[in-house]
C-alpha positions in Angstrom: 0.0 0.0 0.0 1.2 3.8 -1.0 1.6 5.7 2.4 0.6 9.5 2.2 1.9 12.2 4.2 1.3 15.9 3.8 3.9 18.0 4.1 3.6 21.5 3.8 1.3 22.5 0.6 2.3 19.5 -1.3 1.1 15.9 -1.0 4.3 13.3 -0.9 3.3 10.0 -1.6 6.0 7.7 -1.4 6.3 5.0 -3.9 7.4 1.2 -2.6 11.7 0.6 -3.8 11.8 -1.4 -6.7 14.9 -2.7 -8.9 14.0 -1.8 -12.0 11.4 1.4 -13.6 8.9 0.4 -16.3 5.9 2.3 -17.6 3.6 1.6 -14.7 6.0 4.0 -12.6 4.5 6.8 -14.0 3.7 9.3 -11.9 -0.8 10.0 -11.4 -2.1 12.9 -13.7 -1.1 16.5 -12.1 1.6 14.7 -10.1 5.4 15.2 -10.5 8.7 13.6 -9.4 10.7 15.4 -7.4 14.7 15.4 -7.0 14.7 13.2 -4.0 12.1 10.7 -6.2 8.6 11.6 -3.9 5.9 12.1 -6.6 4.2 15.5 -5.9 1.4 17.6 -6.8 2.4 20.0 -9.9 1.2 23.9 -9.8 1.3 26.7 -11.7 3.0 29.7 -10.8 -0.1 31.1 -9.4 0.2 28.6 -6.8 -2.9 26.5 -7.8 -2.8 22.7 -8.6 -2.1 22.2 -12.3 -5.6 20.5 -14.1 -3.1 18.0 -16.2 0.5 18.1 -17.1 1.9 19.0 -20.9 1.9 15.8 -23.0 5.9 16.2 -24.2 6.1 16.5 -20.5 4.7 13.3 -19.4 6.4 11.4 -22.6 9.8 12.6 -21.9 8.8 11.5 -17.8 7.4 8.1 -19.0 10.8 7.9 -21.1 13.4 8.4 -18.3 11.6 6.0 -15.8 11.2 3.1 -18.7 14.8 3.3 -18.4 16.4 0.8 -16.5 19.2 3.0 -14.0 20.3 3.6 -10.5 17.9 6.0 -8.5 18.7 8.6 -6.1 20.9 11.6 -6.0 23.5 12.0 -8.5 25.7 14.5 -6.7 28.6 15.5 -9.0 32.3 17.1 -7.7 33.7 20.3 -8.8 36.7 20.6 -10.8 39.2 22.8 -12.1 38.4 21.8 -15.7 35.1 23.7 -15.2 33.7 26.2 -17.6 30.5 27.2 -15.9 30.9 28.9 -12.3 29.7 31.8 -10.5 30.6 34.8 -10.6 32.5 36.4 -8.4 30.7 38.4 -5.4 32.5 41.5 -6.1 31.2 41.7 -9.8 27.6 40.3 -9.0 27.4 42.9 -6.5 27.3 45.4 -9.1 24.2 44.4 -11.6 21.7 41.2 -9.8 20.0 42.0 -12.9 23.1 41.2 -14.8 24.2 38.2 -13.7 21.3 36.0 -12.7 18.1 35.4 -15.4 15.6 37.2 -15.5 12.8 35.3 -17.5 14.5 32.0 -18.9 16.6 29.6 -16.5 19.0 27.1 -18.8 20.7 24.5 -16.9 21.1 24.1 -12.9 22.1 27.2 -11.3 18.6 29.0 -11.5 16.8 25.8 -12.1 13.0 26.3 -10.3 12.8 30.0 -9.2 9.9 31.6 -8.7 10.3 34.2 -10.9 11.2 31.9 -13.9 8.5 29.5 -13.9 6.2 31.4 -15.8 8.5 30.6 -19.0 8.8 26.7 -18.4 5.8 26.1 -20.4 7.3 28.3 -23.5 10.5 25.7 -23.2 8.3 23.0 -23.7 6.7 24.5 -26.3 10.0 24.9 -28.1 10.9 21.0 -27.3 7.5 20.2 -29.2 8.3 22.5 -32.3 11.8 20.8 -32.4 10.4 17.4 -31.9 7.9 18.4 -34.9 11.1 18.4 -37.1 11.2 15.0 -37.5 7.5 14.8 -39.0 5.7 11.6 -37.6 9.5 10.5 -36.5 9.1 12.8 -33.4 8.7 10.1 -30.7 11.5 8.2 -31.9 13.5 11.5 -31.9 12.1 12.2 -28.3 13.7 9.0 -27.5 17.1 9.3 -29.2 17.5 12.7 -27.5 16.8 11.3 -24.4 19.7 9.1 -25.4 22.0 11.2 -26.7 21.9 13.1 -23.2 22.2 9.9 -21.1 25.8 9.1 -23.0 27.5 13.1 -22.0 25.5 13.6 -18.6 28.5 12.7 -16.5 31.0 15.1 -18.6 28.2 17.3 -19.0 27.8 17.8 -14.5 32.1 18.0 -14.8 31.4 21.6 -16.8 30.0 23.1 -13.3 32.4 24.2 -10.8 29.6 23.2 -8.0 28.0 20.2 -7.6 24.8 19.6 -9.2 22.7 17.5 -6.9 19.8 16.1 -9.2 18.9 13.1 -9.9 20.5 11.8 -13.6 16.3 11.7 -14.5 15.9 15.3 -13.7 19.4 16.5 -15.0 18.6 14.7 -18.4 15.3 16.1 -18.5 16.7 19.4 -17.7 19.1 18.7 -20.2 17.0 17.9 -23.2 14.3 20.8 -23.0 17.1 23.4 -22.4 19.3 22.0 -25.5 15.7 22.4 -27.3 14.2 25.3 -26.1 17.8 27.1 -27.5 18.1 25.4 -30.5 14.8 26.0 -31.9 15.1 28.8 -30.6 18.2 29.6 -32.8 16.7 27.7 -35.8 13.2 30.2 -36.2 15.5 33.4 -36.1 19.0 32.3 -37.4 18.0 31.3 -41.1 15.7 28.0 -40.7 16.2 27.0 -44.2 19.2 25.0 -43.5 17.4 22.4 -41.4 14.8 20.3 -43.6 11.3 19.1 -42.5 8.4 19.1 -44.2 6.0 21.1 -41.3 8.8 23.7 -41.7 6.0 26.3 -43.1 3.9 25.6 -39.9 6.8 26.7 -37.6 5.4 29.8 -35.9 7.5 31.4 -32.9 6.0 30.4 -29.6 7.1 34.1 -28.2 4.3 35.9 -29.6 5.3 39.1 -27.4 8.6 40.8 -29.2 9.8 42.9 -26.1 10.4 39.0 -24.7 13.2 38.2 -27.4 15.7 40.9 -25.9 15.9 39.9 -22.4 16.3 36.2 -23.3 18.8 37.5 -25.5 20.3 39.0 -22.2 19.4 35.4 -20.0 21.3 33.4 -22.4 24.8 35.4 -22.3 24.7 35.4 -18.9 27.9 32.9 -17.3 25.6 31.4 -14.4 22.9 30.4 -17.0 25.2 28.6 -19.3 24.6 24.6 -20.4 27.5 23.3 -22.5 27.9 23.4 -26.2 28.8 20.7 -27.1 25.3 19.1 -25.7 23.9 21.5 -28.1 25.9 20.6 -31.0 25.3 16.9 -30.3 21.3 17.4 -30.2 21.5 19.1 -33.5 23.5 16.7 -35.2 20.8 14.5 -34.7 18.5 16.4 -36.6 17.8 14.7 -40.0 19.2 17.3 -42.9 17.9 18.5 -46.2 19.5 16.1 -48.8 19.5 19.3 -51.1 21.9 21.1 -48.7 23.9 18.4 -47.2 27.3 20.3 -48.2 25.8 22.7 -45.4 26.6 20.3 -42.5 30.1 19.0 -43.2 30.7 21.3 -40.1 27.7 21.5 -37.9 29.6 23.4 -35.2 29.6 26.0 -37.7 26.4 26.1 -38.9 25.2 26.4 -35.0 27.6 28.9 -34.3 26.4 30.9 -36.9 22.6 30.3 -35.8 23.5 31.8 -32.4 25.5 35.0 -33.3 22.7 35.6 -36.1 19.9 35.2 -33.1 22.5 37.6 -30.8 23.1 40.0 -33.6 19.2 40.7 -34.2 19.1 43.1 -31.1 23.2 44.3 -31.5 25.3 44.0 -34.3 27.5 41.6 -33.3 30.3 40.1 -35.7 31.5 40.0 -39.2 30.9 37.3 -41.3 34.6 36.4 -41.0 34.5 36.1 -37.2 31.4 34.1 -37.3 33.6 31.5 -39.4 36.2 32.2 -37.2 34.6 31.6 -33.9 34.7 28.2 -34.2 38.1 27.5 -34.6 38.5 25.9 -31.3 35.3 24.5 -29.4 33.7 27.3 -27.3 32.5 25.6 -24.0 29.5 27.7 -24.1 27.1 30.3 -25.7 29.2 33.1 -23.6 32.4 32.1 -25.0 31.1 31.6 -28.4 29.7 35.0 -28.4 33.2 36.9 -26.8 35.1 34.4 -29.6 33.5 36.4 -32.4 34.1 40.0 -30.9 37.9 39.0 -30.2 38.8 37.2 -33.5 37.4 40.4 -35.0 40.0 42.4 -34.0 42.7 43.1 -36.1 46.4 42.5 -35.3 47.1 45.4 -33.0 48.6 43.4 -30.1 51.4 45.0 -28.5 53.6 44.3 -25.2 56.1 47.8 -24.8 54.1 49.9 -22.8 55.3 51.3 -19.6 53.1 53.5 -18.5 54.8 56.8 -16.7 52.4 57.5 -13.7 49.6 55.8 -11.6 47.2 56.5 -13.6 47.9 55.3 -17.1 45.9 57.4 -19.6 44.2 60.8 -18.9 40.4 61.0 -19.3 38.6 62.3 -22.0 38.4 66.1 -21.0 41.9 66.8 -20.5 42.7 65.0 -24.0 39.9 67.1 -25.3 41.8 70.0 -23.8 45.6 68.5 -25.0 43.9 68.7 -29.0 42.7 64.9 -29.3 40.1 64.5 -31.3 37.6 61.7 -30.6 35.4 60.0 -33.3 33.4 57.1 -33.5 34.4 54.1 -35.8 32.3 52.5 -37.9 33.4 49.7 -40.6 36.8 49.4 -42.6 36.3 48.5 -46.2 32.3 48.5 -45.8 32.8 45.5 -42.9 31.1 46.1 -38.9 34.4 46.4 -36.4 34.6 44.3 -33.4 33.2 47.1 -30.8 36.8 46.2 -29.0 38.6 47.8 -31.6 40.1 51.1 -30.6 43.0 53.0 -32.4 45.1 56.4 -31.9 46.4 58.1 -35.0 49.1 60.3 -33.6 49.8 62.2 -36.6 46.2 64.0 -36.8 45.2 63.3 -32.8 42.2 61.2 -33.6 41.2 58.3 -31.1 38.6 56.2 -32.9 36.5 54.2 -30.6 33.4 52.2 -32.2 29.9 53.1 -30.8 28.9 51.8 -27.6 25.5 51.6 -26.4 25.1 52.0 -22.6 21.9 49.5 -21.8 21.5 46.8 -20.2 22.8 44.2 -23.3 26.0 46.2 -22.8 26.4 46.2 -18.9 25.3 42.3 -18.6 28.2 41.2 -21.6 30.9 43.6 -20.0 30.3 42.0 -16.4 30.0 38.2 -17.8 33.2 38.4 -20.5 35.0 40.4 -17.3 34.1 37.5 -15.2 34.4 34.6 -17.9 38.1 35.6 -17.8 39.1 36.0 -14.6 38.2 32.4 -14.4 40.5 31.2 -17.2 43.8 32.7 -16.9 45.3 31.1 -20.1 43.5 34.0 -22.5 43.6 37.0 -23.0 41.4 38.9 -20.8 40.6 41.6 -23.8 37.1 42.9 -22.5 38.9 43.5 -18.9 41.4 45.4 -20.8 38.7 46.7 -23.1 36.7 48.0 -19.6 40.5 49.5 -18.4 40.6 52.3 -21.2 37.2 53.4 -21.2 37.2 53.6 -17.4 40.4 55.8 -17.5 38.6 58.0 -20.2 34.9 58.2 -18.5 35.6 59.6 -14.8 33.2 62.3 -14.8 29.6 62.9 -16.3 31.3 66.1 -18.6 33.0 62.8 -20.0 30.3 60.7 -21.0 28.6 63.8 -22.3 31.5 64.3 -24.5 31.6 61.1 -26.0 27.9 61.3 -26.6 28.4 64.6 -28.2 31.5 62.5 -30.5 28.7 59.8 -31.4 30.4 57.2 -29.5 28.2 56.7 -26.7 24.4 56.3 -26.8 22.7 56.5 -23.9 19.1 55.6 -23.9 18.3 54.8 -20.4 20.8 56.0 -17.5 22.1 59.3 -16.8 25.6 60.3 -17.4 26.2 60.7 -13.9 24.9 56.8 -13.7 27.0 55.6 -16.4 30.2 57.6 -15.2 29.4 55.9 -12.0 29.5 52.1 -13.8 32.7 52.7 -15.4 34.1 53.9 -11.9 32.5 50.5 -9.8 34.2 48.5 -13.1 37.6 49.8 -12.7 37.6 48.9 -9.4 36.9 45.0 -10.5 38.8 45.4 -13.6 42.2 43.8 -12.5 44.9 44.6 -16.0 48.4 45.0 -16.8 48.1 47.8 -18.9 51.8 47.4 -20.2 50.2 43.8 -21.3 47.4 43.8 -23.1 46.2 44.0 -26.6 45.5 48.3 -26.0 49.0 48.5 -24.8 50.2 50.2 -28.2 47.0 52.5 -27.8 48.0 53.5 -23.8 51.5 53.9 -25.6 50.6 56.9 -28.3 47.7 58.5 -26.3 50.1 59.1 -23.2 53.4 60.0 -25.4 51.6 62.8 -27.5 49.8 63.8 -24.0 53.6 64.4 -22.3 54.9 66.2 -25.7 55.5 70.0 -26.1 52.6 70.2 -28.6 49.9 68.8 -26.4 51.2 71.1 -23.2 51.1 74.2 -25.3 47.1 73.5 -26.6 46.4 72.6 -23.1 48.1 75.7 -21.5 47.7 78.7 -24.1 44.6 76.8 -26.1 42.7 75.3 -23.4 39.4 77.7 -23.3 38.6 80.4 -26.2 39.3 83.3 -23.9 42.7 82.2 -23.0 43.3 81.7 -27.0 41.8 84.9 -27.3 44.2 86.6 -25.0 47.2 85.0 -26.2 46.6 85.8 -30.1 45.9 89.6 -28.4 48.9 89.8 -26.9 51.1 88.3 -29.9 49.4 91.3 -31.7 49.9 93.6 -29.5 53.8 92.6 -29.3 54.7 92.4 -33.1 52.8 95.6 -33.6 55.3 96.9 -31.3 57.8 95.6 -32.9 57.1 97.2 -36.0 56.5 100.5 -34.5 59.8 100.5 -32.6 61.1 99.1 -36.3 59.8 102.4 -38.0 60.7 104.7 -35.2 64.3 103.4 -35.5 64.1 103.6 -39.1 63.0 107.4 -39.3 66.0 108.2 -37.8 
């Protein structure tokens, strides 16, 4: 006999052991398995029972317990081959909004807040429209997904510096509608016509409401929200191809890579065609990685290692370079291509610092914190956003500077003041932790201090520095060669 017990607002029944699973261990209509294997009652985010569950749902339930495995906790070890970690206290502490989801939870860090259930419905959703793919093949897809997940789940927990204490049913679960949530995701708005099925034309976007798309945009480049990618990649290989286009998936790394910076470029542009082919050169571990891959191998060759920066403080800020004759302007595209917003050079022949367009919002602040993180937890690259966040925090130290980069086009500003975003740049340098004299803007530290610290620069800044005092000084050059030339003629008339 089942023994009931109520405990708290849900009602545990607890299920006799057995050796094996089979069909008949499927949880009762509106019920649910927890982690610690207790069946209880499902609800809706209002709180109220659930009438009946979603029929991928059940399937992919039914699935898992048909399965003949070990039950209980899986509890896997952290390791220092991790990819996916927190971030650092002294970073999160700067933006909650920026570092933990805020409408979609993707693997186990967030898994089952409040605030997120709303969208686990829309993720199943998605798993449907994937599983529609396959045409009338979508149960035996289900089932090879399922599959496909069971074989990487133990290296897939080893990519989480904590431990993951699910059960292998729910983390495979967990597993499968994340992987297909994103990558249908990424197939309805990175070009679908590269994956083949006949119910293609019926594919409709389950995220009817367009201001939804931006902040999941945000959720998904956000390091504590991360599931790996090669799970994803091995999902989508299993997706049967057009036989027209099968030259398309000689690489299917590629293709997906391109799928996701085409989905992250639809609210930013993001990447040249060149780094999208490019950012797959060595496996990213995830979609963060991926996405700082493509703004990096953007850059062009402009690494340099010979800086020695002569004070403290290694590059003036943007009002006494303003004052010293620099001229600041915002850059755009070489040859007709987009530049890697990383991309900053000094021309010290005409004084022209060209810095590509930044937009201050909240897209900007959560990839700044996240890349800034991401590589302060892998010391073997190059940390080029922390560098990145270094030069434009020495430039921005007041809100006259941010209004003069606005003013230059190189700042938009559509939602903070520019007292508030002065006041970012100043929390950011304090995280920012860079060898100036060793990154890839060492050359650029280099020119803009050595034309500060020359003759030319201290003679704008002192004679040229405010129209009066240019005013005076052009008066009083007047005034001294016409004095000259009447102490020439007086001499002369004698």
């Amino acid at each position: 006999m089942e023994k009931t017990e109520n405990k708290g607002e849900y009602q545990v029944i607890e299920i006799p052991k057995s050796g094996a699973h089979d069909q008949k261990s499927t949880p009762p209509r509106g019920k649910e398995i927890a982690n610690n294997g207790e069946i209880i009652e499902t609800r809706e985010p209002d709180g109220r029972g659930s009438s009946s569950r979603h029929p991928t749902l059940a399937l992919l339930q039914s699935r898992l317990l048909s399965i003949s495995r070990p039950r209980g906790i899986y509890t896997s070890t952290s390791n220092h081959s991790a990819s996916i970690y927190r971030v650092p206290k002294i970073l999160a502490g700067m933006s909650t909004r920026a570092v933990e989801p805020e409408i979609v939870s993707v693997g186990p860090y967030h898994r089952g807040k409040e605030h997120l259930m709303a969208f686990e419905k829309n993720k199943l959703q998605h798993l449907n429209s994937f599983l529609s793919r396959e045409g009338e093949k979508g149960d035996h897809f289900l089932q090879q997904l399922i599959e496909a997940m069971e074989e990487e789940e133990s290296r897939a927990r080893e990519c989480y510096s904590e431990a993951v204490d699910m059960s292998s049913e729910d983390f495979v679960m967990m597993m499968v509608i994340d992987c297909c949530f994103i990558l249908e995701l990424f197939l309805q708005f990175g070009d679908i016509t590269a994956v083949h099925s006949e119910n293609d034309g019926n594919l409709v976007s389950m995220i009817t409401t367009p201001w939804l798309l931006p902040i999941i945009s945000r959720d998904l480049l956000k390091l504590e929200n991360q599931i790996p990618f090669f799970l994803l990649r091995k999902l989508f290989d299993l997706l049967t191809p057009d036989p027209q286009n099968r030259e398309n998936y000689l690489d299917s790394a590629i293709i997906l890579s391109k799928r996701a910076l085409i989905f992250f470029s639809l609210f930013r542009p993001l990447a040249t065609k060149q780094s999208v082919k490019q950012s797959y050169l060595a496996e990213p571990k995830h979609l963060l990685q991926l996405f700082r891959s493509s703004k990096v191998l953007s850059l062009r060759a402009i690494l340099s290692y010979n800086y020695n920066p002569s004070s403290i403080q290694p590059m003036q800020c943007v009002r006494q370079l303003w004052s010293s004759g620099v001229k600041f302007r915002p850059r755009r595209e070489i040859n007709g291509k987009a530049v890697s917003f990383l991309d900053i050079t000094f021309n010290e022949h005409n004084r022209v610092l060209e810095i590509p367009t930044i937009h201050i919002d909240d897209l900007t602040n959560t990839i700044l914190i996240n890349c800034m993180a991401f590589e302060r937890g892998h010391s073997h690259i190059e940390p080029h956003f922390s560098a990145y966040i270094a030069f434009l925090s020495c430039l921005i130290k007041s809100a006259r500077d941010v209004a003069l980069l606005s003013s230059c086009g190189i700042i938009i500003n559509s939602s903070q003041s520019d007292q508030q975003v002065a006041e970012f740049f100043r929390q950011l340098e304090e995280k920012a932790v860079v060898y100036t004299q060793n990154c890839y803007l060492s050359s650029v530290f280099r020119k803009v201090e050595d034309y500060y610290s020359s003759n030319l620069a201290k003679l704008r800044r002192t004679y040229f520095r405010r129209p009066w005092t240019f005013i005076s000084v052009v008066s009083a050059a007047a005034l001294l060669i016409l004095t000259a030339i009447q102490t020439y003629a007086a001499v002369s008339k004698q």
